[in-house]
C-alpha positions as CSV (number, residue, x, y, z in Angstrom):
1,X,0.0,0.0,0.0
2,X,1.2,3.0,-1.3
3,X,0.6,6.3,1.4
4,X,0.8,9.8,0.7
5,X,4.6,11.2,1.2
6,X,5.8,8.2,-0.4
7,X,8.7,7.7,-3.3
8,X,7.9,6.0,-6.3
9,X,9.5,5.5,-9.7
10,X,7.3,5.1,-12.4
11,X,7.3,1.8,-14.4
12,X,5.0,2.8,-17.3
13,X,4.0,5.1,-19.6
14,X,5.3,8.6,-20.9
15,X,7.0,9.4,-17.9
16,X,8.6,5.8,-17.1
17,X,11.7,5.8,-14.8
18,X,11.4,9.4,-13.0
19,X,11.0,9.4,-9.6
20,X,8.3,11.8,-7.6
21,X,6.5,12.2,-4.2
22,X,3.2,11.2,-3.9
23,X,0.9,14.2,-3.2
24,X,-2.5,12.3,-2.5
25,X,-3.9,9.0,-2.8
26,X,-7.5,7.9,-4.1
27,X,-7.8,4.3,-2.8
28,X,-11.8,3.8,-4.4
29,X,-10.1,4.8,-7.8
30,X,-6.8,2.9,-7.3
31,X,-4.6,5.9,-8.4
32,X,-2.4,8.1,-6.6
33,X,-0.8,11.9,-7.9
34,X,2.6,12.2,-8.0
35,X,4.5,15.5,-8.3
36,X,5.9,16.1,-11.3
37,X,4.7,13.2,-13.1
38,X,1.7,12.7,-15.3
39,X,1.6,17.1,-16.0
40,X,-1.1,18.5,-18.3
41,X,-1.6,22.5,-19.3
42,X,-4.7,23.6,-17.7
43,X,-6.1,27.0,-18.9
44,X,-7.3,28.5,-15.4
45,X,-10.0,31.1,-15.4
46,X,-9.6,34.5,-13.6
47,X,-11.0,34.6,-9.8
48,X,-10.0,36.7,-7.4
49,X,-7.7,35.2,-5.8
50,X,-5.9,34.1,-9.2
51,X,-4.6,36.0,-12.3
52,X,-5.9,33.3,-14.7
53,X,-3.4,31.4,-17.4
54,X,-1.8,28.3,-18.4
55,X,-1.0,26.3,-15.2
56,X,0.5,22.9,-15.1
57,X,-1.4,20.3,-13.0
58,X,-0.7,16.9,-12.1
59,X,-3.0,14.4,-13.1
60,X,-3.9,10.9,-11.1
61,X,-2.2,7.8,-12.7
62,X,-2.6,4.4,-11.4
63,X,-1.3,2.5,-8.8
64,X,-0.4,0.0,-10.7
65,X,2.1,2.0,-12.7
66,X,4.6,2.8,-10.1
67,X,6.5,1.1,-7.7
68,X,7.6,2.1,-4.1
69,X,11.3,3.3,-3.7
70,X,13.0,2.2,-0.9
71,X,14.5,4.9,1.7
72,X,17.9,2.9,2.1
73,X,18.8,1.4,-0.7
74,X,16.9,4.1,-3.4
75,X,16.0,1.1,-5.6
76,X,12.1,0.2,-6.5
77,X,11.8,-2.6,-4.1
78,X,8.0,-4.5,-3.3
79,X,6.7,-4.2,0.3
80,X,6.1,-7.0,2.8
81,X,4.9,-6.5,6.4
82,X,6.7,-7.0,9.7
83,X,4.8,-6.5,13.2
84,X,7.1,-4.2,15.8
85,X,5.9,-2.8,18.6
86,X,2.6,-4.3,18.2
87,X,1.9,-2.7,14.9
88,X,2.2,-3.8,11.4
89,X,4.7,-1.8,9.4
90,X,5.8,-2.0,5.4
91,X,9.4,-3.3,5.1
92,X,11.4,-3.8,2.1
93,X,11.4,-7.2,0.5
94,X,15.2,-6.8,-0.4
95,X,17.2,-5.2,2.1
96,X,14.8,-5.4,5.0
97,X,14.2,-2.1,5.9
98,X,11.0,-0.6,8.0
99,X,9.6,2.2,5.7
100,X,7.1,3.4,8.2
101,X,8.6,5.1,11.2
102,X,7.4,3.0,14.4
């Protein structure tokens, strides 16, 4: 499970291989919004708190298409879980990290 704050690497598509932070998850969907990955020009209307103009804006992609990076070893790693402290935290299947601070 992928949570918002996370790094992931994208593993298809036309951004394939950058890496971004994920702004916000939408679990019902199954896609997440990374920053700086998946961009579209949005013409924004005048309001009174904005000018107006072109603005870029990151659009959802799925979950499916990215991978989690691990903190330690900065590679794109899949996650098991590990119960410490009495709670269940993600770990990485290959160096056996914690990713979730306990």
């Amino acid at each position: 499970m992928i949570k918002k704050g996370d790094t992931v690497i994208v593993l298809a598509g036309k951004d394939k291989g950058k890496k971004g932070k994920v702004i916000r998850v939408i679990p019902d969907k199954g896609k997440l919004v990374v920053e700086g990955i998946n961009v579209a020009k949005k013409h924004q209307r005048p309001t009174r708190n904005f000018p107006g103009g072109i603005v870029d804006k990151a659009l959802p992609l799925f979950v499916s298409k990215v991978m989690l990076v691990c903190p330690r070893c900065s590679r794109p790693a899949r996650m098991g879980s590990k119960r410490v402290q009495d709670r269940n935290v993600r770990v990485c299947r290959k160096c056996d990290e914690i990713i979730d601070k306990v």
